[in-house]
C-alpha positions as CSV (number, residue, x, y, z in Angstrom):
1,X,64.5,114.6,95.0
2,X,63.3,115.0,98.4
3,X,62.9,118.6,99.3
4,X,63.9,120.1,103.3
5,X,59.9,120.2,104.5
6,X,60.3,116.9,106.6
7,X,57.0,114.9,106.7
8,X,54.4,115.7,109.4
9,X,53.0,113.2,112.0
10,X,50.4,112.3,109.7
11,X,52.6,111.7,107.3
12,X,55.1,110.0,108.5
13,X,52.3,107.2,110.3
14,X,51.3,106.9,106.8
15,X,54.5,106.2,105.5
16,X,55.2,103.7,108.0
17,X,51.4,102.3,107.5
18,X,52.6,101.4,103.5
19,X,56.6,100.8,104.0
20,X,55.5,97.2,103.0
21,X,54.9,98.6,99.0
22,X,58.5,99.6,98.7
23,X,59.7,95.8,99.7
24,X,56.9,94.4,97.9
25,X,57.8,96.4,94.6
26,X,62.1,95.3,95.5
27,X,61.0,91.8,95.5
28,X,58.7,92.1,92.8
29,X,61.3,93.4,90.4
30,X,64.4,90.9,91.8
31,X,66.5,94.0,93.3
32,X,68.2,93.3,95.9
33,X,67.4,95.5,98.9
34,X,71.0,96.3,100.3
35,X,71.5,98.0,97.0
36,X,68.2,99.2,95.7
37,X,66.9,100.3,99.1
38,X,68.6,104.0,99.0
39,X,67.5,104.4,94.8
40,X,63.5,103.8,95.9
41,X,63.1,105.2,99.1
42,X,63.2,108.9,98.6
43,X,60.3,108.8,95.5
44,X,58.8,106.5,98.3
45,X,59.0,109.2,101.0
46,X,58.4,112.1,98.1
47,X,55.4,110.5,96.6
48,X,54.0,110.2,100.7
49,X,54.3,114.1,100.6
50,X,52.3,115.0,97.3
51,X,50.0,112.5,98.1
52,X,49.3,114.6,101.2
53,X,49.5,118.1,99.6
54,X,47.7,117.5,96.1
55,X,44.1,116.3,96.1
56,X,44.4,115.3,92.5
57,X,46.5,113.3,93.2
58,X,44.1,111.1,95.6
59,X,41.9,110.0,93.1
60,X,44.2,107.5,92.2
61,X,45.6,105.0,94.4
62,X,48.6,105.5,96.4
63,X,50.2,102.1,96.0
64,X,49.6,102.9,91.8
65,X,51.2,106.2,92.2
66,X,54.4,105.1,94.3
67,X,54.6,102.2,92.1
68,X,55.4,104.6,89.2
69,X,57.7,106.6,91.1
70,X,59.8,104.0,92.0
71,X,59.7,102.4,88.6
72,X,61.4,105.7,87.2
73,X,63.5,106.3,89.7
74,X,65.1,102.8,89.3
75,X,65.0,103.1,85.3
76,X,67.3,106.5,85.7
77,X,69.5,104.8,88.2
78,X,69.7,101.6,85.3
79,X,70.2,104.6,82.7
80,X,73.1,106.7,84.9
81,X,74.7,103.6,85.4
82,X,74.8,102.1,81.8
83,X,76.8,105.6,80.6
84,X,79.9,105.1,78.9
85,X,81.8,107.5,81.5
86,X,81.0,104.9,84.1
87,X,82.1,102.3,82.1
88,X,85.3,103.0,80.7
89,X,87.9,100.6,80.2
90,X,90.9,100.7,82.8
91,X,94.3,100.5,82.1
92,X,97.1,99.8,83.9
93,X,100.5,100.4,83.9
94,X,101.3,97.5,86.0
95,X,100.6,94.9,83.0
96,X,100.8,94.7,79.5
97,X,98.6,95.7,76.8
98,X,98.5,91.9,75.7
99,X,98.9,88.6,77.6
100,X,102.6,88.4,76.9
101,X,103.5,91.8,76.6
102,X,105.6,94.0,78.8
103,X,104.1,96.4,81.4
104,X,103.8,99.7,80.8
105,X,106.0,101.0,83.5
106,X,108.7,99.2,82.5
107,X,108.6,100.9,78.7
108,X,107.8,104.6,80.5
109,X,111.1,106.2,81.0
110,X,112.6,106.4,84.6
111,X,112.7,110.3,86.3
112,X,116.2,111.5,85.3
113,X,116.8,114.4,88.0
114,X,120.0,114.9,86.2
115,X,117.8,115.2,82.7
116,X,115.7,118.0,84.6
117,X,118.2,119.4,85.9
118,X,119.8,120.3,82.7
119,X,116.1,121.1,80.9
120,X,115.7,123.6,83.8
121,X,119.4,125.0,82.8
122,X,118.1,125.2,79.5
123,X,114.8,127.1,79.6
124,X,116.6,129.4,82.1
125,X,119.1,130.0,79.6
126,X,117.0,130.9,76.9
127,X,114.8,133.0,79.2
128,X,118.2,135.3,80.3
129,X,117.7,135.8,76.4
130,X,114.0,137.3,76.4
131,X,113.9,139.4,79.2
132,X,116.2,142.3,80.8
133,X,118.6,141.7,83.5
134,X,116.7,142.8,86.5
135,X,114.2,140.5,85.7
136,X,116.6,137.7,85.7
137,X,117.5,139.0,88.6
138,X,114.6,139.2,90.6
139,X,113.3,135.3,89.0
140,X,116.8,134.0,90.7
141,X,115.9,136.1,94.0
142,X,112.3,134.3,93.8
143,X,114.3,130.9,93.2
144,X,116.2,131.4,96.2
145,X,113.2,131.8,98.4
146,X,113.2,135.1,98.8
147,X,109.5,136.9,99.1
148,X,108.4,139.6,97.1
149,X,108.9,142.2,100.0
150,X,112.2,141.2,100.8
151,X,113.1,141.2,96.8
152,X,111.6,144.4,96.9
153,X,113.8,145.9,99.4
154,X,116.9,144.8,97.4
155,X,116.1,146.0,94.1
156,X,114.2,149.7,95.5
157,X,111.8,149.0,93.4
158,X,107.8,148.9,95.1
159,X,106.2,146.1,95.5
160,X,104.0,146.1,92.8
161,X,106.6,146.9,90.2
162,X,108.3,143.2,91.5
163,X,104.4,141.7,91.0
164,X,104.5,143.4,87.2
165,X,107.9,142.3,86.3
166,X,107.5,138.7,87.7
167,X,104.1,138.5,85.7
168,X,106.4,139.8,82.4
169,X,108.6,136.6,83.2
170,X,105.7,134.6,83.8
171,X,104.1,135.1,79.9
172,X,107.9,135.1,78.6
173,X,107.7,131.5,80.4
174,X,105.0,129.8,79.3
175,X,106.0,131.3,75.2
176,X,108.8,129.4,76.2
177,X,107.1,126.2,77.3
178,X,104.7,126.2,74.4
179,X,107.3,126.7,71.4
């Protein structure tokens, strides 16, 4: 990865002295450049840099050592994009499972607002069962669009007593949800 020091004058006329290696090694190696281009350029520009700053590293010749770079960098890219998260099979619900099968949105239930409706009824109901009456009172209050001030005011209680009591309801909820 290419680090924030941007290359110095030097380096950058060296870069742009040996630019040819990084289409020589594309072509070389059949990628095409619109796509490979971005993969290779930044070991290209790294390998400029340590070049530069590690005098080891001049022993050897430069086209050798961005040669190598480039090589890995394009085996990783090969290897990130061969993973099996990036190629999962897609499914949609616009068509069937099989050639002559029926689409998946079509076996998927349509949203039933009545249906919801009544579910909502329901767990309301068996909340009013598990949790005292100012409670109840305070989740319809919240329902209603009242805010916690303003429910506060109504039931003298403090603020923070609402904030307990709503987070009671809250726990009582989700029991609800999960049985």
């Amino acid at each position: 990865m290419l680090c924030e020091v941007p290359l110095t004058k030097e380096q950058q006329e060296f870069a742009a002295e040996h630019h040819g290696l990084v289409y020589k090694f594309l072509n070389d190696n059949h990628l095409p450049d619109d796509e490979f281009y971005d993969v290779v350029i930044f070991p290209y520009l790294k390998a400029v840099q340590d070049y530069f700053s590690d005098e080891s590293a001049q022993r050897y010749s430069f086209a050798a050592i961005v040669r190598h770079r480039m090589r890995l960098c394009v085996y990783d890219y090969f290897r990130s994009q061969a993973r099996r998260k990036r190629n999962a099979e897609i499914l949609s619900i616009h068509i069937g499972l099989y050639p002559d099968g029926v689409p998946l949105e079509e076996l998927l239930p349509a949203q039933d607002d009545l249906m919801q409706e009544f579910e909502m009824k329901q767990l309301l109901h068996d909340l009013a069962g598990r949790v005292s009456r100012q409670q109840m009172n305070i989740v319809r209050m919240k329902g209603c669009g009242y805010g916690i001030r303003e429910i506060a005011s109504r039931e003298k209680l403090p603020m923070k007593r609402i904030k307990e009591l709503l987070e009671e309801v809250r726990t009582v909820f989700l029991e609800l949800c999960y049985e």
